[in-house]
C-alpha positions, 0 to 999 in steps of 0.5 A: 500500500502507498501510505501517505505520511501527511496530506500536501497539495503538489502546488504547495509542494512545487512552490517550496521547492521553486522557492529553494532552487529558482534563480535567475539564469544568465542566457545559455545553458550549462553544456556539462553536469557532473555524473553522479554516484550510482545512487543519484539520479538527478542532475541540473536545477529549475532555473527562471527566465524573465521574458521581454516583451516580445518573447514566446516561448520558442525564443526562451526555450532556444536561450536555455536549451530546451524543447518546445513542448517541455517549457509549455508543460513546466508552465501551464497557463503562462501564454505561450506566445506572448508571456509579457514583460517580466513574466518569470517563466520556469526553465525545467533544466532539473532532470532525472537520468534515464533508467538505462546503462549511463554510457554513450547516448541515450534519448528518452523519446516521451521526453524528446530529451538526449542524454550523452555519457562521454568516456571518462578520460584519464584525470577528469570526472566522468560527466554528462550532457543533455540535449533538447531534441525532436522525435517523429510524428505520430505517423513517422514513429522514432525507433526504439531499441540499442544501436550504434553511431556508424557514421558521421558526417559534415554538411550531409546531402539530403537524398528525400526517400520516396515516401517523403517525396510522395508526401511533400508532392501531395501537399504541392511541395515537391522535392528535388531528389538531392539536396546539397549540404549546407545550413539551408539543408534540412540535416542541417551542418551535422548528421550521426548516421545510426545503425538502425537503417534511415534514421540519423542524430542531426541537426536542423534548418528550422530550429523553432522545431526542437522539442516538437514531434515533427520529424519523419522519425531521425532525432533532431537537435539545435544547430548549435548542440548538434555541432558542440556534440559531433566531434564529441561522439566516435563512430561506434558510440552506443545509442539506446532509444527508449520510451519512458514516461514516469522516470524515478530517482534518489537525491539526498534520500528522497525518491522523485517522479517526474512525469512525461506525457506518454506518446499519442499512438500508446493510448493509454488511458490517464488512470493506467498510467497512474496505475503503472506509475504506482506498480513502478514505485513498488517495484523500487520500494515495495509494498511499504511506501511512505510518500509526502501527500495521498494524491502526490502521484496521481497529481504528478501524472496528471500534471505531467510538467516533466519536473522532478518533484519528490514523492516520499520522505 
């Protein structure tokens, strides 16, 4: 049974710990965070950012390094397109680390997120870095599963598939067969060739779509990060691409959740993914689960702000 140990609402709970950890943040986001032990999972702070006049929330995400969709989620009912002079606008920049091997890359797809775990060279700590990304569209699914980087390349051509070139003739958009390479390409400047044949790790020609489902299934990155990430990753790189809404994580001997929307083709129902959420947190603890609040997961769930809140004592 999942015992609460006192009655808390999330707000509430949010609020105080946005009250311990929100700073203002210079423009740009940290690149590195120290890998934690074993036994920690989290990494970042909640920052803030105070919108100018003519900001929306592309140009915040972009200026913190985040998606689209995961600064809409950690603001629920702040406007989008016009937030207002010196609205603060909550930057989720605290994440909790996939539930899968911390070595080479990993992309959480509910999370539209990209975690990196370099090899540790001699003398330095081991670190990792994360990345907004994009993911497919309902209709052009990202793949799931382990794979490797098997080839990279610098300013790629861009050869449409014919189902893309169907696509876009259809709408009277049609492509030429090749693109050339360059900043106007659609893979952008960098593209990581996966050993799942046609899909890449790649940059982008339209960042205002990062954080978004809107590719034909390759994962898309910033200009900007793709190019900083690149020379960092060798052919041969192991890459796992996973599908996790709840992920769960210890910090300072607390357990946290921090939720995700699921992706739309799953359809699960709201009360089974709160069902699930309660069989995972057994599975880590047991049956003897104390947690802050009676309803602080379902609330969680339901929110799904993709912030990690803690959930127990």
């Amino acid at each position: 049974m999942l015992t609460p140990v006192r009655s808390r609402p999330l707000r509430a709970a949010l609020l105080a710990v946005c009250g311990l950890l929100l700073a203002p943040l210079a423009f740009g986001k940290p690149e590195v965070y120290p890998l934690p032990p074993r036994d920690t999972d989290l990494v970042g702070e909640l920052g803030i950012d105070y919108a100018h006049s003519e900001d929306t929330f592309l140009d915040i995400a972009r200026r913190a390094g985040l998606g689209y969709d995961e600064i809409v989620a950690a603001n629920p009912g702040v406007d989008r397109w016009l937030p207002g002079e010196g609205t603060p606008v909550v930057l989720p920049t605290r994440h909790i680390l996939p539930a899968a091997p911390r070595e080479g890359i990993v992309v959480n797809l509910p999370e539209m997120r990209l975690y990196y775990y370099p090899k540790v060279r001699a003398g330095q700590a081991p670190t990792v870095r994360t990345y907004a990304v994009s993911i497919g569209r309902m209709d052009w699914h990202s793949p799931l599963g382990r794979t490797t980087i098997t080839a990279k390349q610098v300013d790629p051509p861009w050869i449409p598939p014919a189902s893309i070139k169907a696509e876009h003739a259809a709408k009277g958009d049609p492509l030429p067969d090749i693109i050339p390479g360059g900043p106007d390409n659609p893979l952008g400047t960098r593209a990581m060739r996966l050993g799942i044949p046609g899909y890449l790790i790649h940059g982008t020609n339209n960042p205002n779509g990062i954080g978004m489902r809107v590719t034909h299934g390759c994962i898309r990155m910033y200009p900007e990060d793709v190019e900083e990430l690149f020379p960092e990753v060798p052919v041969g790189t192991p890459v796992m691409l996973v599908n996790q809404t709840a992920k769960l994580g210890w910090f300072a001997g607390q357990l946290y959740l921090e939720y995700h929307s699921p992706l739309e083709e799953d359809e699960i129902p709201t009360e089974q993914q709160i069902a699930d959420t309660v069989a995972a947190i057994h599975a880590q603890l047991g049956n003897d689960v104390r947690l802050i609040s009676p309803d602080i997961v379902e609330t969680v769930v339901r929110q799904a702000s993709g912030i990690p809140v803690a959930i127990t004592e």
